[in-house]
C-alpha positions in Angstrom: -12.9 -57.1 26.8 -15.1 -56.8 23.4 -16.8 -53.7 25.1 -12.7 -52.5 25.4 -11.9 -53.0 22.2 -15.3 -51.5 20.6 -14.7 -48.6 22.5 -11.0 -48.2 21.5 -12.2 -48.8 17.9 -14.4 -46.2 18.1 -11.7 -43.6 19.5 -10.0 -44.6 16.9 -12.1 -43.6 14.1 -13.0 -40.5 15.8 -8.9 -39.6 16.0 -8.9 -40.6 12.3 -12.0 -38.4 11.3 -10.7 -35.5 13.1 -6.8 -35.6 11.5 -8.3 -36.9 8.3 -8.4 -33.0 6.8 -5.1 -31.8 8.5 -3.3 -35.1 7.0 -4.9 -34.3 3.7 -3.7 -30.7 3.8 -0.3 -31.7 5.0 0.3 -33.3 2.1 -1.0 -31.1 -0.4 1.1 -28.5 1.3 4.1 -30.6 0.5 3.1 -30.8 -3.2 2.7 -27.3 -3.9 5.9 -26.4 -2.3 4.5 -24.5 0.9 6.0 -25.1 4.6 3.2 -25.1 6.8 3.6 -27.1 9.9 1.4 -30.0 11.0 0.3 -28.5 14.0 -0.8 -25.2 12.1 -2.6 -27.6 9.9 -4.6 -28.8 12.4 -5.7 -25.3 13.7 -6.5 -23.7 9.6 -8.7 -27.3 9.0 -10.9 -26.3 11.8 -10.8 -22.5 10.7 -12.1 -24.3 7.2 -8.9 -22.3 6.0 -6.4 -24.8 4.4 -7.5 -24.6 1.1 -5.6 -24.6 -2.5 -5.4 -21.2 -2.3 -4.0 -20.7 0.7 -1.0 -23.0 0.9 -0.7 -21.4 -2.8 -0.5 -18.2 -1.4 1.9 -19.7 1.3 3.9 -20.9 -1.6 4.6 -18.2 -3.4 5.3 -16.0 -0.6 8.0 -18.2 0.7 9.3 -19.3 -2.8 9.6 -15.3 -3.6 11.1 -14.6 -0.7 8.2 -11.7 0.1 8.1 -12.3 3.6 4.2 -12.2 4.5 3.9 -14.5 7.2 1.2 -17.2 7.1 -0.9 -16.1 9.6 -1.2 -12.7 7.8 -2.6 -14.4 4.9 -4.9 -16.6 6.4 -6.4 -13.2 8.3 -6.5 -12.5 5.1 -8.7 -15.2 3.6 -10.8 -14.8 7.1 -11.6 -11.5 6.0 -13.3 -12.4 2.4 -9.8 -11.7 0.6 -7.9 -13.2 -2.0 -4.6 -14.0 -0.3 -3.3 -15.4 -3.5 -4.6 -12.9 -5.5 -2.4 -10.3 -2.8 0.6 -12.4 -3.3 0.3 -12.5 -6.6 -0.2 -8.6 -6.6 2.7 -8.1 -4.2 5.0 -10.3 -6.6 4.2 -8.2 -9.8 5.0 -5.0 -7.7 8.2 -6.5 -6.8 9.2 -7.4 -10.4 8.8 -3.6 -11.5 11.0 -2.6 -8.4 7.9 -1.1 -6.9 7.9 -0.6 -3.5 4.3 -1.7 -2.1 3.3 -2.2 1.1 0.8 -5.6 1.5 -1.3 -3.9 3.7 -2.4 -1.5 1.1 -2.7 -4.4 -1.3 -4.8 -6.0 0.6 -6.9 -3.7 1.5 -7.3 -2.7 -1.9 -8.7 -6.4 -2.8 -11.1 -6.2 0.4 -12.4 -2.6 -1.4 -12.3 -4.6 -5.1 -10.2 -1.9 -6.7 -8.1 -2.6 -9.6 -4.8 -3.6 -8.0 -3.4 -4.6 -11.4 -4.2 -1.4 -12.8 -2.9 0.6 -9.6 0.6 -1.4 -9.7 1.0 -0.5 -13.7 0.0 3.4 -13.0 2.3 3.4 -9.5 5.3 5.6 -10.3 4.0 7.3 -13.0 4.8 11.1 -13.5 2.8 14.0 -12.5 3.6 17.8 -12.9 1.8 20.9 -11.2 2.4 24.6 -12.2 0.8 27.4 -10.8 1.0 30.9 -11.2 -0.2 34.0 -9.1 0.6 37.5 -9.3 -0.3 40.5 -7.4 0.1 38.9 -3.9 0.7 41.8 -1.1 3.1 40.3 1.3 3.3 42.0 5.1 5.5 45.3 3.8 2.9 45.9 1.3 5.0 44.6 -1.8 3.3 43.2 -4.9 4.6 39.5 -5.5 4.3 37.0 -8.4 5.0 33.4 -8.1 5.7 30.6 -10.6 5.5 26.7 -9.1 6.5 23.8 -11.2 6.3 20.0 -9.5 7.4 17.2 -10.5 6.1 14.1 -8.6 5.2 10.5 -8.7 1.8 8.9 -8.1 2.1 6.1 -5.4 -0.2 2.7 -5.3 -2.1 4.1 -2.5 -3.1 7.6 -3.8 -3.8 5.8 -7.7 -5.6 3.1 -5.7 -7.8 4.9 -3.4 -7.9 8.5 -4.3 -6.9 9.1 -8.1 -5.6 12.6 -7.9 -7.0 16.0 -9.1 -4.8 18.2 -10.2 -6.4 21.5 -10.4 -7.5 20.6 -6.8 -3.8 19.9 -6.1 -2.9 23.3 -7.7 -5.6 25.3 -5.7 -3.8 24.2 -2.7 -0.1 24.8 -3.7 -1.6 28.3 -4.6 -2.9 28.5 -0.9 -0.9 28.2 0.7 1.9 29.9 -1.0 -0.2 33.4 -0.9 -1.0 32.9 2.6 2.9 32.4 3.6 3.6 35.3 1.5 0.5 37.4 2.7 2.2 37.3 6.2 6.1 37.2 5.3 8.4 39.8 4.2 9.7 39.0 0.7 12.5 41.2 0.1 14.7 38.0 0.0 13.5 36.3 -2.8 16.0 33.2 -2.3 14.9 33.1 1.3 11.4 32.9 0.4 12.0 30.7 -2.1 13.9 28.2 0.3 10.9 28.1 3.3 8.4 27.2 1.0 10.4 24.3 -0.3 11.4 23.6 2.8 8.4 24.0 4.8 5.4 25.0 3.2 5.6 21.9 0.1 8.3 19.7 1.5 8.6 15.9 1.4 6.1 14.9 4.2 3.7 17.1 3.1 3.5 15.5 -0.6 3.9 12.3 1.2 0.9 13.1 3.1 -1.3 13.5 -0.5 0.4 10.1 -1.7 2.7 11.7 -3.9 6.3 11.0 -4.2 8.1 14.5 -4.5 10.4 14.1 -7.1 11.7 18.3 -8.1 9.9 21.6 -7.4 11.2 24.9 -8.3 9.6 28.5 -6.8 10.3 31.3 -8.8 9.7 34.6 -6.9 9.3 37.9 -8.2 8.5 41.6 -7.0 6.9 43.3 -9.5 
């Protein structure tokens, strides 16, 4: 009988021992204003990942409303990240209307790049221009073209690849001669139109990072 009850007081302690940390962290989830359940508890105390910072992060993303699940966050934290940091990011974006995806967020904190800096410069205005003359299309006609861009830098492109704009322009130039190198541009409007449309349209600023935000072509014969 005493070996019974020595043994059951033993169990005991070992329960207690192993739901001491989950317990703890259930409650401090309550007291920061984070719904984490008891039995995800359990599993984040033995990934030595329910921490302040965490069920912070937790917090804030369910008291904002932003929607990043919990298990995203913690994959987070697994992965050397700051999810608070993130969530705190992701909440700033939000508050200028910004549109930024968490992913890029986060990976920008994994790569330690300036996310407060690339939220602030996120939608700011850039503008190409480029000129070329003396372009032969296919009948042998001399052409001069004028772009002017308007666009808008996007987290991602400020974040991980600050743009160049002569680099930028040096394209646009490109690839405009070589369209009009191989067209016929008696139809100026026409010309005009399939670059905007094709050539430089929305995915393929999109593709650079760049929100296209006006673009005019001016073509002349000369």
């Amino acid at each position: 009988m005493e070996v019974t009850i020595f043994l059951f007081g033993v169990i005991s302690f070992i329960v207690f021992l192993i739901f001491l940390q989950p317990i703890i962290g259930y409650i401090r989830t309550k007291r920061i204003g984070a719904s984490i359940p008891f039995v995800s508890c359990i599993f984040m105390s033995i990934r030595k990942t329910l921490n302040k910072e965490l069920i912070q992060a937790v917090a804030l993303s369910q008291n904002k409303s932003l929607c990043i699940g919990i298990d995203v966050l913690e994959a987070h934290m697994l992965a050397s990240g700051s999810p608070l940091k993130c969530m705190e990011a992701l909440d700033y974006a939000r508050s200028k209307k910004l549109d930024v995806d968490f992913s890029l967020i986060a990976a920008a904190d994994l790569a330690d790049k300036d996310i407060w800096d690339a939220i602030n410069k996120t939608g700011e205005n850039m503008k190409l221009q480029v000129k070329e003359s003396n372009i032969r299309d296919s009948k042998l006609k001399t052409i001069d073209f004028e772009y002017i861009g308007n666009l808008k830098l996007t987290f991602g492109r400020v974040c991980f690849s600050p743009p160049n704009n002569d680099k930028l322009e040096d394209e646009i130039a490109s690839k405009v001669r070589k369209f009009i190198e191989y067209s016929d541009s008696s139809d100026k409007y026409a010309t005009s139109k399939i670059i905007n449309e094709t050539i430089l349209d929305t995915s393929f600023w999109e593709s650079k990072g760049l929100k296209l935000v006006s673009q005019d072509i001016k073509i002349n014969n000369t």
